[in-house]
C-alpha positions as CSV (number, residue, x, y, z in Angstrom):
1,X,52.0,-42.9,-15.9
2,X,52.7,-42.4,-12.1
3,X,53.9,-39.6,-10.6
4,X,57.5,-39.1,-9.6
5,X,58.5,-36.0,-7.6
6,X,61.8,-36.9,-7.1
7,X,62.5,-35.3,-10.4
8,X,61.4,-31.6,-10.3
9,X,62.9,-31.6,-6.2
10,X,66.0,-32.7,-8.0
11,X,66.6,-30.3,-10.5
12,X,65.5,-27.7,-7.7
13,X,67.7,-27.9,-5.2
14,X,70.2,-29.1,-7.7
15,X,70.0,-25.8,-9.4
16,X,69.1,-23.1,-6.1
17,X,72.8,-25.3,-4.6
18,X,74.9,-24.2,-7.8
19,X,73.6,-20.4,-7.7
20,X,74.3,-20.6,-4.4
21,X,77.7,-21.6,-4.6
22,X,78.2,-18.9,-7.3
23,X,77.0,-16.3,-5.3
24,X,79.8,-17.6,-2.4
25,X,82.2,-17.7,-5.1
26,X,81.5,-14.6,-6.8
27,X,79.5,-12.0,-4.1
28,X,81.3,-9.2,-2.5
29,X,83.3,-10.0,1.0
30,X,81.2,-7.6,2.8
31,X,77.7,-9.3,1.6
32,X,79.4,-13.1,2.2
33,X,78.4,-14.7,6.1
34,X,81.5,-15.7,7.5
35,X,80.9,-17.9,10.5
36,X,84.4,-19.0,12.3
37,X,85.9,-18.9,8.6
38,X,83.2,-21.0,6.8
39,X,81.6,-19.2,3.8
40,X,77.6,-20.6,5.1
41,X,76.8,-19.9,1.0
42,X,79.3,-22.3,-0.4
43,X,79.1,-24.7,2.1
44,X,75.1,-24.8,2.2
45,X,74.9,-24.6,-1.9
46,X,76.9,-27.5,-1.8
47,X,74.6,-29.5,0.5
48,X,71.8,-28.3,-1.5
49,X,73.6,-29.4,-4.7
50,X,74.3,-32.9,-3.2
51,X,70.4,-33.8,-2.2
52,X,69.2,-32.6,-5.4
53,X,71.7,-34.8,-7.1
54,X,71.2,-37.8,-4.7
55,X,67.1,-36.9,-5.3
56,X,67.9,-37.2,-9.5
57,X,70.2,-40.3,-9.0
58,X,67.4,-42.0,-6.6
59,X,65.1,-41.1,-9.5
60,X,67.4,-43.4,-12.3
């Protein structure tokens, strides 16, 4: 059996990129950093989201 990292870095960011888009979504306006109109949590959950998803589909 080999070892295959791709999986746990996967689910990681995978999972650290959707509670980060929840707390974008959900957290209070004064807590959220607004940089020229660009909520940085929603937009840096979903990169977050999108490698750990390209790390789990690299991984099939």
């Amino acid at each position: 059996m080999q070892l295959d990292i791709r999986k746990p870095i996967g689910w990681l960011f995978s999972l650290i990129g959707v509670l980060l888009i929840l707390q974008g979504l959900l957290g209070s306006a004064s807590l959220q950093g607004a940089f020229l109109g660009l909520n940085i949590d929603i937009a840096w959950g979903l990169v977050m989201a999108a490698f750990g998803a390209a790390m789990l589909l690299l991984r099939w």
